[in-house]
C-alpha positions as a Markdown table, in Angstrom:
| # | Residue | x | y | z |
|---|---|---|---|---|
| 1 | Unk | 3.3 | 14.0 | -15.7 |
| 2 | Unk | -0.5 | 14.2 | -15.7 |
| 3 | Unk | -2.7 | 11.9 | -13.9 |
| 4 | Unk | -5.4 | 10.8 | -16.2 |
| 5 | Unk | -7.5 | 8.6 | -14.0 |
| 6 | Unk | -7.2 | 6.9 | -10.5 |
| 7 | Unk | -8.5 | 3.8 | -9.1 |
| 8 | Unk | -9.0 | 1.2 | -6.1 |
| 9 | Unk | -10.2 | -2.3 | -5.1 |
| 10 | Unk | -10.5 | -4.4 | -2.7 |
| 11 | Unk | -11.5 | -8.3 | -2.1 |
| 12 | Unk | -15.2 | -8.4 | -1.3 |
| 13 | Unk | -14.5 | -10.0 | 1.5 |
| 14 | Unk | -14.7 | -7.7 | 4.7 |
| 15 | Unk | -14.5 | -8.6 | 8.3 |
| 16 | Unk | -14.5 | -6.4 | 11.4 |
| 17 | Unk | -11.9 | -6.4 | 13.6 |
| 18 | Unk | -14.1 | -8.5 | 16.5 |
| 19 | Unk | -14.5 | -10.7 | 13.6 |
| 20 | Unk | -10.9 | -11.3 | 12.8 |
| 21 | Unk | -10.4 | -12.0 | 16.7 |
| 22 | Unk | -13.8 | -14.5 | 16.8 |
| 23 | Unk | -12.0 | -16.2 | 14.1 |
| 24 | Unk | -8.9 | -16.4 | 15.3 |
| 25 | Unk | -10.4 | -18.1 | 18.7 |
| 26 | Unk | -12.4 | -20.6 | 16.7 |
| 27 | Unk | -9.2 | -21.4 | 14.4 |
| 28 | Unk | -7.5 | -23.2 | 17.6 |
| 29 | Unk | -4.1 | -19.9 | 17.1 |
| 30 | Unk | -4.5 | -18.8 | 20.6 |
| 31 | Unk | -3.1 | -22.4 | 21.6 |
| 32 | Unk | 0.6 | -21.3 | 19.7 |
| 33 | Unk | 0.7 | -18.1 | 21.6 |
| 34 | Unk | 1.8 | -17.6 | 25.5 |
| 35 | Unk | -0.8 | -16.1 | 27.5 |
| 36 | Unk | 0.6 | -12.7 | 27.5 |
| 37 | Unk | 0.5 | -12.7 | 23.6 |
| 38 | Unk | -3.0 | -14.4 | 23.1 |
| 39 | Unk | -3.7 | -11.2 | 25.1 |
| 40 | Unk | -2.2 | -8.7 | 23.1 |
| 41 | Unk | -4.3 | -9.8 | 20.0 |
| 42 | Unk | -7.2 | -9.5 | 22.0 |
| 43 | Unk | -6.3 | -6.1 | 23.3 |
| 44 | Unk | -5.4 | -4.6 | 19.7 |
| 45 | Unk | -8.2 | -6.3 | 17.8 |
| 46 | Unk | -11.1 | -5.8 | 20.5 |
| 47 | Unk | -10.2 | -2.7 | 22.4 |
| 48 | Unk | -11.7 | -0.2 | 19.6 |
| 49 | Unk | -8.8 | 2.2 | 20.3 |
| 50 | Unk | -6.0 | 0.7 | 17.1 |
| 51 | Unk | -7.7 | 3.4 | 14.3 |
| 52 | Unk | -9.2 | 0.4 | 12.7 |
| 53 | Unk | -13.0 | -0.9 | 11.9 |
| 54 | Unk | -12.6 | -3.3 | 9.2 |
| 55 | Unk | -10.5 | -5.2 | 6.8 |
| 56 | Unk | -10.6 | -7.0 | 3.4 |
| 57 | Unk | -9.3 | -10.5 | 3.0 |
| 58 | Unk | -9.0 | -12.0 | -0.4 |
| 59 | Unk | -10.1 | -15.3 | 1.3 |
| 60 | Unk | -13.5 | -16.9 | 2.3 |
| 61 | Unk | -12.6 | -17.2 | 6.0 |
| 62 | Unk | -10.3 | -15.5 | 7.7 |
| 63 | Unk | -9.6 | -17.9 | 10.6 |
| 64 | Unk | -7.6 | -20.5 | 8.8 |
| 65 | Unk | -5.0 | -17.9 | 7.2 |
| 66 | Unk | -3.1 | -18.0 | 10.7 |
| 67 | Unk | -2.5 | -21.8 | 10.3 |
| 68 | Unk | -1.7 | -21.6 | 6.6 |
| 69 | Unk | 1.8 | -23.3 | 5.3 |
| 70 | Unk | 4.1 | -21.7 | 3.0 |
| 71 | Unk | 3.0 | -23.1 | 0.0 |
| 72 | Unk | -0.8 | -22.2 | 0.9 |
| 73 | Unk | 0.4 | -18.8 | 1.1 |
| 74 | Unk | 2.4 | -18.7 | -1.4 |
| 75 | Unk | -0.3 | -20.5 | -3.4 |
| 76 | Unk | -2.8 | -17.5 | -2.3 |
| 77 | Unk | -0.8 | -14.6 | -4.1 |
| 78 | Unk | -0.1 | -16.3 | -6.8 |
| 79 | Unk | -3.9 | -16.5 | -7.5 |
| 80 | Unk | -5.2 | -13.3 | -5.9 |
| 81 | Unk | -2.6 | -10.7 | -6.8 |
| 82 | Unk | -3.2 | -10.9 | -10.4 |
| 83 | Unk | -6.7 | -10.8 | -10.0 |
| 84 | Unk | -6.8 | -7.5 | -7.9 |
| 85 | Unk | -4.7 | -5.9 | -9.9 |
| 86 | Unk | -6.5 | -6.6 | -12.5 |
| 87 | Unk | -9.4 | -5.2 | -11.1 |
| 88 | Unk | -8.2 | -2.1 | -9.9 |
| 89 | Unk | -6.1 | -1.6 | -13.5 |
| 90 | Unk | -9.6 | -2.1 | -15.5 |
| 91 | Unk | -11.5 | 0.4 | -13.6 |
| 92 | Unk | -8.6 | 3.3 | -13.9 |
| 93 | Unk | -8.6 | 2.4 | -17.7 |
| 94 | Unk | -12.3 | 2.5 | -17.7 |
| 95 | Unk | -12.5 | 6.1 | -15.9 |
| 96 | Unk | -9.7 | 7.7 | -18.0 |
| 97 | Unk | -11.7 | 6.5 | -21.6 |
| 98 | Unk | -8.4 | 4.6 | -22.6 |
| 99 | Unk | -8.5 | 0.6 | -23.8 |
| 100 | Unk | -5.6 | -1.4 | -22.9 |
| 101 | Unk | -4.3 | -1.7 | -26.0 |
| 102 | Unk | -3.2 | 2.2 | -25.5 |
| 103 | Unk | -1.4 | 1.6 | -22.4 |
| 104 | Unk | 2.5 | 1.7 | -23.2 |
| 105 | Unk | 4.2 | 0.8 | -20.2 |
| 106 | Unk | 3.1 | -1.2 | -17.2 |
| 107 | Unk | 4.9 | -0.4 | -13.5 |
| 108 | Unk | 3.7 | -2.7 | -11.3 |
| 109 | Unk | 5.1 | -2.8 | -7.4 |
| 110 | Unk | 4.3 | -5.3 | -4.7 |
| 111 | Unk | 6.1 | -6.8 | -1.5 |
| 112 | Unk | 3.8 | -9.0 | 0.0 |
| 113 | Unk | 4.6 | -12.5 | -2.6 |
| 114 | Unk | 6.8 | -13.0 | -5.6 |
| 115 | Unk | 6.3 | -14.2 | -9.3 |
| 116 | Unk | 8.3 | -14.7 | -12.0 |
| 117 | Unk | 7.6 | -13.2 | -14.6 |
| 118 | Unk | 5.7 | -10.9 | -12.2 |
| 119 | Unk | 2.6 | -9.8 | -11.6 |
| 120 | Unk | 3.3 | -7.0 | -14.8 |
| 121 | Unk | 3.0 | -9.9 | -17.3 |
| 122 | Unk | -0.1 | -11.7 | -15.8 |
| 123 | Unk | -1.8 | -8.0 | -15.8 |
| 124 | Unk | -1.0 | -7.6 | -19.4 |
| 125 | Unk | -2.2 | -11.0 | -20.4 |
| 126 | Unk | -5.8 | -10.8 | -18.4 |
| 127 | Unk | -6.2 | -7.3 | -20.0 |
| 128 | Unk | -4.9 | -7.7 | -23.5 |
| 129 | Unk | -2.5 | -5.5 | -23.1 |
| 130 | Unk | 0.0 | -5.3 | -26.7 |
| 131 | Unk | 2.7 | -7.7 | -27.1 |
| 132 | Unk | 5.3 | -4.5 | -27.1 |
| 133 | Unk | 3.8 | -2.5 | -23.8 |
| 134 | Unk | 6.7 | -2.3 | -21.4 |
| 135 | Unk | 6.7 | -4.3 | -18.3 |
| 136 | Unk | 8.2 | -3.5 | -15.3 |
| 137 | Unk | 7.9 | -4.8 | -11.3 |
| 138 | Unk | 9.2 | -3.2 | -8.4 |
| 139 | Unk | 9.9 | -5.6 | -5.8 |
| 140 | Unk | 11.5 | -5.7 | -2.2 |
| 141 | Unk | 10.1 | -1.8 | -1.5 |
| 142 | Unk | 7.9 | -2.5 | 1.3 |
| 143 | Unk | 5.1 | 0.0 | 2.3 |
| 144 | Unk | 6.9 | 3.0 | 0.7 |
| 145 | Unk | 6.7 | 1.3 | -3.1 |
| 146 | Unk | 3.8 | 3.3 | -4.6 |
| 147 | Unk | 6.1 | 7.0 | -4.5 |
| 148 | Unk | 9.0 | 5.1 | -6.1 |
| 149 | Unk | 6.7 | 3.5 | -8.6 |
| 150 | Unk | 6.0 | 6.8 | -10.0 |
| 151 | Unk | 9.0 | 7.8 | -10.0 |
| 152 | Unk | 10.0 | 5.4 | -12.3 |
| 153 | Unk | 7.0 | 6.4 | -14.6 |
| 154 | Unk | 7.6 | 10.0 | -14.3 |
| 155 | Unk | 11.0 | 9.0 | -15.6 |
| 156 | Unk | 9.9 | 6.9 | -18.7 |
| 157 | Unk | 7.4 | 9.5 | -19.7 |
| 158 | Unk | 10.2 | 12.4 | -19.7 |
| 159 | Unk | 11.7 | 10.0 | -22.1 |
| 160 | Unk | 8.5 | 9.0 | -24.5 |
| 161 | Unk | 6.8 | 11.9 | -24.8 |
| 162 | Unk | 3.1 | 11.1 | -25.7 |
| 163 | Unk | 3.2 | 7.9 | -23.8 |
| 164 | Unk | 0.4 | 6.5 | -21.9 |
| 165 | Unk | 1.7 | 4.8 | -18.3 |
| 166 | Unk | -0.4 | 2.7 | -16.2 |
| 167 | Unk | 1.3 | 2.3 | -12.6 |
| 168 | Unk | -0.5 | -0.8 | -9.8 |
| 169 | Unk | 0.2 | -1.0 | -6.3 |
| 170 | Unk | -0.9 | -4.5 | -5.1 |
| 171 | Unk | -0.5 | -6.4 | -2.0 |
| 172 | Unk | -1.9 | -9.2 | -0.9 |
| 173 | Unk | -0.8 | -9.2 | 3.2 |
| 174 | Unk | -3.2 | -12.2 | 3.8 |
| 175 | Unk | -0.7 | -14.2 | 2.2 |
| 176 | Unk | 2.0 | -12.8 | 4.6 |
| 177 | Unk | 0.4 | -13.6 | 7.4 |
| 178 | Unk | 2.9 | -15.4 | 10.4 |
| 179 | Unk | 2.4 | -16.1 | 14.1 |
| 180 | Unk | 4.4 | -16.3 | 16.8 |
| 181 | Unk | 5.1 | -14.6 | 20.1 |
| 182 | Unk | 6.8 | -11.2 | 18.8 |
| 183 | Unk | 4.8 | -8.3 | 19.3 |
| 184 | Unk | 5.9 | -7.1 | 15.9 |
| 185 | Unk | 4.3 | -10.5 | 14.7 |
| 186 | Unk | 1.4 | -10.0 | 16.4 |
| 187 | Unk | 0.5 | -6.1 | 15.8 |
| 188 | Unk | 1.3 | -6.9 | 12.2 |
| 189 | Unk | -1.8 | -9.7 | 12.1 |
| 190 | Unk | -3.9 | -6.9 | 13.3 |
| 191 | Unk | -3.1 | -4.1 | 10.7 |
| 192 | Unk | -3.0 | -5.6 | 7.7 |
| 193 | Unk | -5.1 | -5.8 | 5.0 |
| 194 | Unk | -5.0 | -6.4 | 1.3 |
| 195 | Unk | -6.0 | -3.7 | -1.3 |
| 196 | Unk | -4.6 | -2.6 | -5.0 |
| 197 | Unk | -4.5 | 0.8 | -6.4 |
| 198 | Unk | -4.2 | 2.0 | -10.0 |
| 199 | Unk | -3.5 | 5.4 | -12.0 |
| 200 | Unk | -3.4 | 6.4 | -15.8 |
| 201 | Unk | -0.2 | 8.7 | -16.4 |
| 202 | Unk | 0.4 | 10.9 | -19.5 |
| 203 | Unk | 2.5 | 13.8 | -20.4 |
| 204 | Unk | -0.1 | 16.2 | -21.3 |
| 205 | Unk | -3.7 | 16.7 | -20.0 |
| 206 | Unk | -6.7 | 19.2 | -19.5 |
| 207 | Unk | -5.8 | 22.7 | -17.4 |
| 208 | Unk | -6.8 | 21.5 | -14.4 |
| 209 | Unk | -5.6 | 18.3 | -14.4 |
| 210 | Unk | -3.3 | 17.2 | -11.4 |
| 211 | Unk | 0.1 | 16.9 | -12.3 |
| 212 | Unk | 3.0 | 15.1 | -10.3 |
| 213 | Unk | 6.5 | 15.7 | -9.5 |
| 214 | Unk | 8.9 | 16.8 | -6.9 |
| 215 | Unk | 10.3 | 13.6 | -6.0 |
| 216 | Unk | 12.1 | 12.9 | -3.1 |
| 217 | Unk | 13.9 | 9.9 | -1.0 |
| 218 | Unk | 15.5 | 9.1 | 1.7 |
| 219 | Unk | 17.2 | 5.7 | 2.7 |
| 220 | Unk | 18.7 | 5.0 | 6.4 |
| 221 | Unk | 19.9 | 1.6 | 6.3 |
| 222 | Unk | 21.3 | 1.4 | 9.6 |
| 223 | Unk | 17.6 | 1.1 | 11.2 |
| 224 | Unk | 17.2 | -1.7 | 8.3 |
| 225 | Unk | 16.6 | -4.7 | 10.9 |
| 226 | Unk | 13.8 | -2.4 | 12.6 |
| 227 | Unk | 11.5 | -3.0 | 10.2 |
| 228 | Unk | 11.7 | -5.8 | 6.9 |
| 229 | Unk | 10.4 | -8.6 | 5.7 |
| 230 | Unk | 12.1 | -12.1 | 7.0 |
| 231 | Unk | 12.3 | -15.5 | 5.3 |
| 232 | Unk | 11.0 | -17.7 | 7.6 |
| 233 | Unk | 11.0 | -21.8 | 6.5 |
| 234 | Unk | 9.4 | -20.8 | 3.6 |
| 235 | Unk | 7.0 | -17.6 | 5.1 |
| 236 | Unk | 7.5 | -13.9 | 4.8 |
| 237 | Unk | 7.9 | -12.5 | 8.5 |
| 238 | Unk | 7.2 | -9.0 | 9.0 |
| 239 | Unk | 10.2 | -7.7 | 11.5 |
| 240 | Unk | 8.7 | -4.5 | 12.8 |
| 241 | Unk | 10.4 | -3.0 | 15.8 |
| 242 | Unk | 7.9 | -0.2 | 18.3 |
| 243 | Unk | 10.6 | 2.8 | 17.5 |
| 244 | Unk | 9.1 | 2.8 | 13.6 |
| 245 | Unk | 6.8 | 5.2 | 14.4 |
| 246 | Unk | 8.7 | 7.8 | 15.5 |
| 247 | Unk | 11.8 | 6.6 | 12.3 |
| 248 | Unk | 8.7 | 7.5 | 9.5 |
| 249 | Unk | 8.1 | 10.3 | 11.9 |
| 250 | Unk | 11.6 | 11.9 | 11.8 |
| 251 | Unk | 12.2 | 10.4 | 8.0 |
| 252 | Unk | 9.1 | 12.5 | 6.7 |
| 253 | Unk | 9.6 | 15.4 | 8.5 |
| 254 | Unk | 13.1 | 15.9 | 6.9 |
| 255 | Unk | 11.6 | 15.2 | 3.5 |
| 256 | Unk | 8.3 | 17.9 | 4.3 |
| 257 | Unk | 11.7 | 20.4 | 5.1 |
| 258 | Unk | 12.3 | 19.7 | 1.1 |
| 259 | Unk | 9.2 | 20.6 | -0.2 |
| 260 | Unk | 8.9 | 23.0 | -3.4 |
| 261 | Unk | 5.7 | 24.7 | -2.5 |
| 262 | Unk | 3.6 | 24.4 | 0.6 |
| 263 | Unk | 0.8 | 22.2 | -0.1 |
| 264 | Unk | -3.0 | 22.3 | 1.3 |
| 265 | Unk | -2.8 | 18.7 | 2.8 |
| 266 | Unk | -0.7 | 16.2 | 3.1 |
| 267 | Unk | -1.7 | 12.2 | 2.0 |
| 268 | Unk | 0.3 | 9.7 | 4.1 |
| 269 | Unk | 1.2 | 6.1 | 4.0 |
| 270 | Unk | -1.8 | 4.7 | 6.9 |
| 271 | Unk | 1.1 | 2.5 | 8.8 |
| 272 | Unk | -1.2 | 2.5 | 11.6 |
| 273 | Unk | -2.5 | 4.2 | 14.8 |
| 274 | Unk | 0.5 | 5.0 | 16.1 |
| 275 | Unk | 2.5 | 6.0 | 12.8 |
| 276 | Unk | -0.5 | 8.5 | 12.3 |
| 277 | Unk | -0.2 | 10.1 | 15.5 |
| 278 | Unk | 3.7 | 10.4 | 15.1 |
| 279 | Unk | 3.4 | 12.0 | 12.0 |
| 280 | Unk | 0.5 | 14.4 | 12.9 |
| 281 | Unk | 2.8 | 15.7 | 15.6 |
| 282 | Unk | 5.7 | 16.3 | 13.1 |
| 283 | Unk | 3.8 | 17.8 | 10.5 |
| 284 | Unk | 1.0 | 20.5 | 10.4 |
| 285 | Unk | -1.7 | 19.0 | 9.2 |
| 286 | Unk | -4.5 | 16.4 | 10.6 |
| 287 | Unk | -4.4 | 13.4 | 8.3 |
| 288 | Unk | -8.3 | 12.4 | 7.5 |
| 289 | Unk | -7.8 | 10.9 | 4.5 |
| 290 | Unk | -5.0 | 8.6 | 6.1 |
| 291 | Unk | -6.9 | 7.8 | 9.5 |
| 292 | Unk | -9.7 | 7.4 | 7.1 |
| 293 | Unk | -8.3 | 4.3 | 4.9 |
| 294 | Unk | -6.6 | 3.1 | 8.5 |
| 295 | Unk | -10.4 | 3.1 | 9.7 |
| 296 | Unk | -11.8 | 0.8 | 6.9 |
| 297 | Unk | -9.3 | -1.1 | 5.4 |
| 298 | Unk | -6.2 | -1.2 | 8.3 |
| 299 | Unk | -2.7 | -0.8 | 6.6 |
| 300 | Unk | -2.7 | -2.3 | 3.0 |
| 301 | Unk | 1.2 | -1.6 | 2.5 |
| 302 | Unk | 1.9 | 0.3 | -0.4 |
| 303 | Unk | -1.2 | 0.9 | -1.9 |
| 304 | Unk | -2.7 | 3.1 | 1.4 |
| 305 | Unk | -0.9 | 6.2 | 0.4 |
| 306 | Unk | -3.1 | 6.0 | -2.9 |
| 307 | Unk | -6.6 | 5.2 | -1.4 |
| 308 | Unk | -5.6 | 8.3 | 0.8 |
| 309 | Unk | -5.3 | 10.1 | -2.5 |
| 310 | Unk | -8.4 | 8.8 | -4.0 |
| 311 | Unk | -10.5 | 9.7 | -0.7 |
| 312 | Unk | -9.1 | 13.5 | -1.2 |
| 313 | Unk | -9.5 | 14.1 | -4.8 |
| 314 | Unk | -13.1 | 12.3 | -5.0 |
| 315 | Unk | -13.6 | 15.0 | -2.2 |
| 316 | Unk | -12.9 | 17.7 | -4.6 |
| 317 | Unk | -12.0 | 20.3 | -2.4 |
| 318 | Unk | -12.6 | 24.2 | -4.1 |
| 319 | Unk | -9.4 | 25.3 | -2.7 |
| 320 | Unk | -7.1 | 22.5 | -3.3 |
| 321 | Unk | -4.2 | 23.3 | -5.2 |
| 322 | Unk | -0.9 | 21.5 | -3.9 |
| 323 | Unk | -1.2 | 17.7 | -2.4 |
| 324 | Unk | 2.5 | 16.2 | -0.5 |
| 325 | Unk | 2.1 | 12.8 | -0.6 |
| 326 | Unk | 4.6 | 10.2 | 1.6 |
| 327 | Unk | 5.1 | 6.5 | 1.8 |
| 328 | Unk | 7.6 | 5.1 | 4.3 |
| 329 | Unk | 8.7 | 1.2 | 5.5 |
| 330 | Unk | 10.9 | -1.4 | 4.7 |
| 331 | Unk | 14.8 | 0.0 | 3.9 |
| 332 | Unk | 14.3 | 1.9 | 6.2 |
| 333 | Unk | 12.9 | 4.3 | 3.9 |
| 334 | Unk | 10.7 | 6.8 | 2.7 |
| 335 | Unk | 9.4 | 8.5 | -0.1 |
| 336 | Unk | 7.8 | 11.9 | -1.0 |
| 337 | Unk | 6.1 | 13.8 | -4.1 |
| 338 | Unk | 4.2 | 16.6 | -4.6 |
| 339 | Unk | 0.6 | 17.0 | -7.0 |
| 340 | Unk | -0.3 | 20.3 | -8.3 |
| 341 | Unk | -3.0 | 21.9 | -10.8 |
């Protein structure tokens, strides 16, 4: 499949790091935390050395996220997740010269909150898409969604040639926000951040058009408990154990070993500081792009590994040929596909 057009967004809203950790001192959420926690925060978000400058918060303040109730944040994807993707969808539409009303299937994937219908149906309605465009979410994927996502479109285009697929990766982490005294907990209020990504798919294109394929997956269930979502009275509460790193490490360097051609950089999910390095030692290659998006918008789940794409191709390196992209998290999982022109 050929990859018409690609676009990101974020909220507006962006707040430093020193920000997010002056906020959470004036919200009163140090008082929850034991004094070895408290301490934690303030080493990740303050020390300078976690890969991250900034992040964007689809909320007007950041400080009273940390106190929010379940219906709050459940209230707050509801509202903002739509309205992202929307945002994101309507500039990829814009810069491939299509009008929604040409779009024939919808993939939508998210982790981060849940609707029903899903966020694929209030897409179509903000946008006009037609009454017979194919809808479909992906759910419960985690970080790793966006490479399955497109799998699933590569798939319905091999089966409607001509077809125009629009594919949205949209998470909304400030409404997954939860604090207590597990480090997990913790190191997860200091990497995320909320983003949405967007693409234009088609079966046929100009010659040097970047084409995608070469799928790959691998699942390990047994380390599922290492890192997942949790239902918590009414929250989501990211479970995320200090041996991921070196799981996506060992995970991606088995799928690199499946690779069809050798490719002349490598896009990676942005987990976080630590991820990064793990994977730069297992693979070949000095991840910019990724330590880039980790930089300026911490770990937006599954959306990174396309803002890492977006970064290389608005680049527009000469010599670029062959891009291996990978997406890794909840399952445990991970995911893998090559571009190529």
């Amino acid at each position: 499949m050929h990859l018409r057009s690609l676009a990101t967004a974020v909220p507006p809203r962006s707040f430093s790091q020193q920000e997010c950790w002056e906020a959470f001192q004036r919200a009163g959420s140090l008082g929850a935390l034991r004094p070895r926690s408290a301490a934690l925060v303030e080493k990740v978000l303050t020390a300078g050395n976690a890969g991250i400058e900034r992040r964007n918060f689809a909320v007007e303040e950041i400080g009273p996220v940390f106190s929010r109730g379940a219906q709050a944040l459940n209230e707050s994807f509801e509202r903002e997740a739509p309205a992202l993707a929307t945002t994101s969808l309507a500039r990829a539409l814009e810069r491939g010269g299509l009008a929604p009303a040409q779009v024939d299937a919808l993939f939508v994937c998210t982790c981060t909150g849940y609707l029903c219908p899903g966020v694929s149906s209030h897409l179509a309605e903000r946008l006009g898409l037609r009454g017979d465009t194919y809808l479909a979410d992906l759910v419960g994927l985690g970080c790793g969604a966006a490479i399955p996502m497109l799998r699933a479109a590569h798939g319905f285009l091999a089966a409607n040639p001509g077809a125009v697929v629009a594919t949205v990766a949209v998470e909304i982490c400030s409404a997954a926000f939860f604090l207590n005294d597990d480090p997990g907990v913790l190191i997860s209020l200091c990497l995320f951040g909320d983003g949405a990504a967007a693409a234009i798919w088609t079966t046929d294109g100009r010659p040097d058009d970047w084409q995608a394929g070469g799928f790959t997956t691998l699942h390990r269930p047994e380390e599922r408990e290492k890192i997942r979502f949790v239902n918590d009275a009414g929250k989501l509460r990211n479970q995320l154990h200090r041996a991921v790193p070196g799981l996506a490490a060992e995970a991606v360097a088995d799928l690199f070993a499946m690779r069809q051609g050798e490719p002349d950089q490598v896009i990676a999910h942005s987990g976080g500081r630590d991820v990064v390095e793990a994977l730069e030692a297992a693979l070949p290659f000095h991840l910019a792009e990724t330590r880039g998006v980790l930089r300026d918008h911490g770990n937006m789940s599954s959306p990174a590994v396309l803002f890492a794409l977006e970064r290389r191709l608005a680049a527009n390196h000469p010599h670029d040929r062959r891009l291996w992209l990978t997406a890794f998290g909840a399952g445990f999982a991970a995911h893998a596909c090559e571009l190529w022109r």
